[in-house]
N, C-alpha and C positions, 0 to 999 in steps of 0.2 A: 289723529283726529278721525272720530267716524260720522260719515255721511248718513242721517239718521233719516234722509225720506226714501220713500217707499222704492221699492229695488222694480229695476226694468227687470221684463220678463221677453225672455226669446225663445225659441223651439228648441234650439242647438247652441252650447257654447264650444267649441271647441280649444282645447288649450296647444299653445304651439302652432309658430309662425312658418315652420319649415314648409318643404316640399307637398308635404302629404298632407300636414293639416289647409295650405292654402288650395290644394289643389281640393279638399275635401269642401271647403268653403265655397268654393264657383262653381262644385257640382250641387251641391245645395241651394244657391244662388240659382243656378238653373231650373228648380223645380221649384221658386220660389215658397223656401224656406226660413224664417227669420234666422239669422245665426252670427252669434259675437266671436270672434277673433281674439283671445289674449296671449300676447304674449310675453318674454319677460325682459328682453332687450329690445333697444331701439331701432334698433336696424339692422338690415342684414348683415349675417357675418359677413365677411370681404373676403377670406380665403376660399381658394377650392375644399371642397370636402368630396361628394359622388362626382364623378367624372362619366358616367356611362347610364343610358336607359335604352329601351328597346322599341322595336315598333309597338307592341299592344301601351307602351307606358304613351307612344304618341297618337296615338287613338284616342287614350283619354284627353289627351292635350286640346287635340281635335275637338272633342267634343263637347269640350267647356269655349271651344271659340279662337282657340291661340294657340293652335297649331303653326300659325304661319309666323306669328311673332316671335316664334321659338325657333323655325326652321334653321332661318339668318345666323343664328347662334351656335350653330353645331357643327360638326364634322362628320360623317362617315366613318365607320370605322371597320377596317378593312379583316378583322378577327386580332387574332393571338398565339402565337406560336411558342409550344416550348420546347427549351433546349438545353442540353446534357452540360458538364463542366467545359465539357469542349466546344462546344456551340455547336453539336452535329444536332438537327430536329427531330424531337419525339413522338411532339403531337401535332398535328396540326389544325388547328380551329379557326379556317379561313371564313370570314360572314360573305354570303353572296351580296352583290353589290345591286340587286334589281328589288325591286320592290315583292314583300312578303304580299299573303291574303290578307294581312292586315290591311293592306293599304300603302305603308310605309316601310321604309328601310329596317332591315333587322339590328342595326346597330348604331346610336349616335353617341358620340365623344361632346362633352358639355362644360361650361363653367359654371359651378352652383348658381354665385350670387347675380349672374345672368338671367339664370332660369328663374330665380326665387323674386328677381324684381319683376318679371313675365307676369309671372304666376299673381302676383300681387296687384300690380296693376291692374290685372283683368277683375280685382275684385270691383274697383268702382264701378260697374256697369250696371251691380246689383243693390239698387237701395237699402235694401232689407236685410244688407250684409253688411257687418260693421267691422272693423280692426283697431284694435287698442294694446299699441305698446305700452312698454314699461309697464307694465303690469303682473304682478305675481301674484299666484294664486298660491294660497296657504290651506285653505279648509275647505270641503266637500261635505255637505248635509244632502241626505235623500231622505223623502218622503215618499207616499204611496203618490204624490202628484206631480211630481219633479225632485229639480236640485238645487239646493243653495250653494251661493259660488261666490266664496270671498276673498279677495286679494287687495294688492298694496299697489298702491300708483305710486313707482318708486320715483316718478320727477317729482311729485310734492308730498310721500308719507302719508298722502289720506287714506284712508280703508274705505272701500267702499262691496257691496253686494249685490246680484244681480239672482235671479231664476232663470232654470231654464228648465225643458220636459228631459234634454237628456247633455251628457257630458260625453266628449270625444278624448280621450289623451292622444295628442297627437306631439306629446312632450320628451320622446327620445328613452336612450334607454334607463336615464334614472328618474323617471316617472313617477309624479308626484299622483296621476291617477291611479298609476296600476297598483302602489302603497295601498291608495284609499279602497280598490276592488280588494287587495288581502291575497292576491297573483302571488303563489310561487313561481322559479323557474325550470323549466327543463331542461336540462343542460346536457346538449349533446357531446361535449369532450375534446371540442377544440379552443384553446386560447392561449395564445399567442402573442408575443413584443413584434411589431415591426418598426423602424424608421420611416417615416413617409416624409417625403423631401420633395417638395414644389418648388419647382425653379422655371426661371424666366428666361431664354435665351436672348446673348449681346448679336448674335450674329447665326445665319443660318447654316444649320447642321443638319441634312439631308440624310446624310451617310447614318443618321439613327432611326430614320424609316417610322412608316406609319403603323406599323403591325405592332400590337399589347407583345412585348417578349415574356417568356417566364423561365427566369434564371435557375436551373433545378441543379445548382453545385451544393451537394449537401455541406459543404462547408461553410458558405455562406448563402444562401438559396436568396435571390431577388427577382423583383417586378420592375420593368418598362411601361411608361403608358404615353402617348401622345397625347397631347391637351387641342385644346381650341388655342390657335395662333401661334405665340411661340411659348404656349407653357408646355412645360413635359413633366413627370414624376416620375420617380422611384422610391420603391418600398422594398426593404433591404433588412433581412431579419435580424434579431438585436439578439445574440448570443446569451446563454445562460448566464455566465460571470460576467455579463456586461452592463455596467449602470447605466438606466436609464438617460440622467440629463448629461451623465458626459458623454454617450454618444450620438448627442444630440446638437452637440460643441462644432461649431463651424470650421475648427482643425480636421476633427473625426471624419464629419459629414464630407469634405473636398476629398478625405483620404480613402473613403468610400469609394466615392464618385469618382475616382481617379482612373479607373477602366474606361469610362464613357466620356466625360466631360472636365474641363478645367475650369478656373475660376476667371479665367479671358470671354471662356464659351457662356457662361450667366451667369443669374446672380442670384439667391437664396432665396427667396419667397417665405419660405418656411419648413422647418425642421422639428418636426417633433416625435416623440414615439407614443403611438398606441398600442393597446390589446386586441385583436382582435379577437371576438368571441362569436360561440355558434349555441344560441339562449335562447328557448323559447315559453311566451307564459302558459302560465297552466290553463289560466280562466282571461276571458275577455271579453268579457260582461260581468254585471251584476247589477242589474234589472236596468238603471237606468248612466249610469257609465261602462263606458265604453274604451275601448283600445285600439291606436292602429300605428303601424309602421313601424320604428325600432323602441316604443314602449309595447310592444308584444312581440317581436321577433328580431336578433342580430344575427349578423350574418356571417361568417371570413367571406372577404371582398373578390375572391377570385373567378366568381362569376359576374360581377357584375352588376348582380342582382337586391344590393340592398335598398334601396330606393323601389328599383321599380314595384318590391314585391309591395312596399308603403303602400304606392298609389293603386296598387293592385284591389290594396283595400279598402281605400276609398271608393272605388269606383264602385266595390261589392256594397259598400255600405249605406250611401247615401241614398240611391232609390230607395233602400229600403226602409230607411227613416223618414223619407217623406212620403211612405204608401205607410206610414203608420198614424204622420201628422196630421196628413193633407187627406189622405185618403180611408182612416178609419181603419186599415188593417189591423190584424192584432201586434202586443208587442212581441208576441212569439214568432212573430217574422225573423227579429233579430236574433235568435237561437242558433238560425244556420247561418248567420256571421261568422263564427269560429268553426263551425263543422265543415263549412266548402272551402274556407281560406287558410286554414292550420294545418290541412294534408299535404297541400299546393304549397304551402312557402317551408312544411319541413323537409318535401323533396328537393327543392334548390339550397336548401341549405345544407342536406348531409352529402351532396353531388359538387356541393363545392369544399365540403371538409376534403373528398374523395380528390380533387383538382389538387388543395394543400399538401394533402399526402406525394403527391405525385413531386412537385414542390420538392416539399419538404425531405423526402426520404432518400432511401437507395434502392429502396422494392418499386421501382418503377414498373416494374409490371403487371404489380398487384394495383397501381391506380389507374391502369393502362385498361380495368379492366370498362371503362365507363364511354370506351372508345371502340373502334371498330378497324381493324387492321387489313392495311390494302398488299400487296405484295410486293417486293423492294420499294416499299413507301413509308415513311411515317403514316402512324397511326391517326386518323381523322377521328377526331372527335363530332359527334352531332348532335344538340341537347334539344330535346322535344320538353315541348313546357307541358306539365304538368295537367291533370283533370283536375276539377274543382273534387271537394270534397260531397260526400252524401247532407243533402239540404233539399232546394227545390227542384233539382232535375230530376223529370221522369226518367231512373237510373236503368229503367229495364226499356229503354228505347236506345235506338242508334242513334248517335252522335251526343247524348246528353251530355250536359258537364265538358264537351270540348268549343272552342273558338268558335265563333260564325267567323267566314271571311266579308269582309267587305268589298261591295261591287262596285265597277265603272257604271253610271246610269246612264239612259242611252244620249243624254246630252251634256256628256262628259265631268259631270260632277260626281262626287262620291255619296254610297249612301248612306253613309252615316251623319252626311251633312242634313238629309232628306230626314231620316228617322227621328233624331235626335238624342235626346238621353230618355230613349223608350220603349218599351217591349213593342217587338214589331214582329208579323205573321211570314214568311215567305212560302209563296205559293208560287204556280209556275203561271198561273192564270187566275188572277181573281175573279171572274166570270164563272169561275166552278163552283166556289162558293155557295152554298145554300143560303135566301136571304133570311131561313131561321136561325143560320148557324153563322151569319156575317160578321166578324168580329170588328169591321167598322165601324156597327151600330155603335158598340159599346165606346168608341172611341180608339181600339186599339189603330195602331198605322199596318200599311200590308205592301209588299214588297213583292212585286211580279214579274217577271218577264218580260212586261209589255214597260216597264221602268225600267229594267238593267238586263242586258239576255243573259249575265250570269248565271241568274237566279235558277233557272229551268235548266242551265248544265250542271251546276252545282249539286240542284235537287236529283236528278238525275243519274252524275255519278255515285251519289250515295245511297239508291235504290228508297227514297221517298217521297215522299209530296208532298210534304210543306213541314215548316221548322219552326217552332216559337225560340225568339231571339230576345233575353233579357238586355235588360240597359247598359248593364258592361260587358254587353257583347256574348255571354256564353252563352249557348244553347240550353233553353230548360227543356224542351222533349220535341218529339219527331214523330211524325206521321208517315207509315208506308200504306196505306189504307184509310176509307171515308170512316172507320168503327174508329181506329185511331186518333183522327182528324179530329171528331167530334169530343176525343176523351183530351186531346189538348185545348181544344175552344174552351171546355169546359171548365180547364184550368187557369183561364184569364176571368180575373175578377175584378172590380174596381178596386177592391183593396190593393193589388200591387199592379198598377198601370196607371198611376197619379201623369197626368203630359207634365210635359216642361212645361216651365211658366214664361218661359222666351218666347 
């Protein structure tokens, strides 16, 4: 049956309930942007799927308001260490336990469907935000003035349609948008069977420790992870002549697990095998759809980093559709979507084929090379996150394209609480400022010394005087000089500095 009156219209649909499209949704919701939610099941999945995100993933968290709702939910996670047939240590990738310039811990251990009710919850806050399960979208129309967006309300069969100015897939990797953009893949040349096995401990088992293990017995090469509470998993590679579903079989699986755990110690959660693959798309865009999370980028899991690089996206993306919506920018803003964020998430992805290898092989050395060797020590691994790609950073200034840290303000809040989700100035003294050149006029926010004493060491040890700081945090360019100064004022416009609508 189709619903033949006239179709709502919103700014943003986004398709896909996960991580990244809800987390895409509250930052939207922040900048008050109208934006529909469809997704195509009812509820959240129930099992684990990511187990791991990072400080910069809880920045965003942060900054959508639900940081704290999330904290309760996590673990710490103390690194990863790997280890030869014999359990002598290879590598070792301990995460410091103090707090990054982020703000936040380098490492949290999570349960999805935890985080994904977080995340969800925190949509009601924003009127203008809508979510609609059971919902499947089948067809994508674009015109010069938006998109048409038609799907099937699977609780009653109706069809019905909606507009919107732009489409998000935030629908996984077999993506019904990235179809409709005509997205080839890139395929970097890993993929891979694993067994991934969630299990529930009857009784506590210390002696299996807190640290990710990575079992590099080229025989059978496996993953340890410790969960939140007494979940644990293992991912245990699935041999060439090995069928899928029967080593999937809960004889097999115990006979696996038989080095670690018995079936006294817990109890199955689930057993299945995946691929994992290392894919990325060509195009992610086409003019008014869009891409983000594992409908343009999969990852192999050994960094950690398939999720985060998601919300990575998000967080790039959404100012920016709403300095197109709200604020008139052009839609050539969104061009440098894939330019800053496709160099940034193909480095974590070929660095964790690189981790596989290590894994996987006998050339341990040759994967050893992404590491840094101390003397009668295992080999320390250190992973610096990546620069954005070439878009809006002033590329020929210092620091563009890397992190701002986030500072203590001097009454012990953070600043990102202060800023928001919005381009902000740091300056060591706002009193320098020229009130020709004041970027408060314009509305921008400005971040001083006389607010955080950070600021003025920070500026400081990097030989500048002030930092334009985009809304997810990266540096667009830097000033060491007033000629400078003015060539970045000059690059805040009202098209991209829309405030939150919080």
């Amino acid at each position: 049956m189709q619903d033949k009156s006239a179709p709502e219209e919103f700014d943003v649909v986004i398709v896909g309930r996960g991580p990244v499209g809800v987390t895409l949704a509250n930052l939207l919701g922040l900048r008050g942007v109208r934006t529909l939610v469809l997704e195509r099941e009812a509820r959240t999945y129930h099992l684990p799927r990511a187990v791991h995100f990072d400080d910069e993933c809880m920045r965003v968290f942060q900054t959508i308001g639900l940081a704290e709702a999330i904290l309760p939910q996590t673990i710490l996670s103390p690194g990863m260490l790997f280890l030869d047939a014999d359990g002598r240590m290879l590598l070792d990738w301990s995460r410091p336990q103090t707090l990054t310039p982020m703000g936040w811990n380098l490492s949290y251990r999570f349960h999805q469907p935890d985080l994904e009710d977080a995340l969800i919850g925190g949509l009601a806050r924003w009127p203008h935000v809508t979510l609609r399960n059971r919902c499947d979208v089948f067809a994508l129309d674009q015109d010069e003035h938006g998109v048409r967006i038609r799907y099937e309300d699977l609780s009653n069969g109706r069809l019905s349609e909606v507009r919107a100015g732009y489409v998000i897939g935030c629908d996984g990797a077999r993506s019904l948008v990235r179809r409709f953009i005509g997205s080839g893949m890139d395929d970097l040349g890993f993929h891979e069977r694993w067994l991934v096995i969630d299990v529930l401990l009857k009784r506590e088992r210390d002696d299996l420790g807190d640290y990710s293990l990575q079992h590099c017995d080229p025989r059978r090469p496996a993953t340890y992870v410790r969960g939140t509470g007494r979940r644990r998993r293992w991912e245990i590679t699935v041999l060439a002549d090995e069928d899928s579903q029967e080593v999937a079989q809960p004889a097999k699986v115990w006979e696996l697990l038989s080095r670690w755990i018995t079936p006294d110690d817990a109890a199955i959660e689930r057993a299945a095998v995946y691929t994992f693959h290392s894919v990325i798309a060509q195009r992610w865009r086409s003019a008014r759809l869009l891409l983000a999370g594992d409908s343009a980028h999969q990852t192999p899991p050994f960094l950690g980093q398939g999720m985060c690089a998601g919300i990575r996206d998000a967080a790039n993306l959404a100012w920016k559709l709403s300095a197109i919506i709200r604020g008139g920018a052009a839609a050539d803003l969104l061009d440098t979507y894939q330019s800053e964020r496709q160099p940034h998430v193909r480095e974590f992805i070929e660095l964790a084929i690189r981790l596989g290898g290590v894994i996987n092989t006998k050339a341990i050395e040759a994967g050893l090379a992404a590491g840094k060797a101390r003397e009668n020590a295992p080999v320390r691994l250190e992973v610096k996150k990546p620069l954005l790609g070439p878009g809006l950073a002033l590329g020929d200034l210092p620091l563009a394209g890397h992190l701002a840290p986030q500072f203590i303000l001097s009454d012990g809040g953070r600043s990102d609480d202060q800023i928001g989700y919005s381009h902000v100035l740091l300056v060591a003294s706002a009193a320098t400022l020229s009130s020709s050149l004041n970027p408060s006029q314009a509305g921008i926010k400005i971040l001083s010394s006389d607010d955080a004493e950070g600021v003025g060491h920070w500026l400081r040890e990097h030989g500048i005087i002030a930092a334009l700081v985009r809304p997810d945090r990266y540096v667009r360019g830097t000033a060491r000089n007033d000629a400078e100064l003015d060539r970045l004022i000059a690059a805040i416009t009202p098209s991209t500095h829309v405030p939150s609508a919080a």
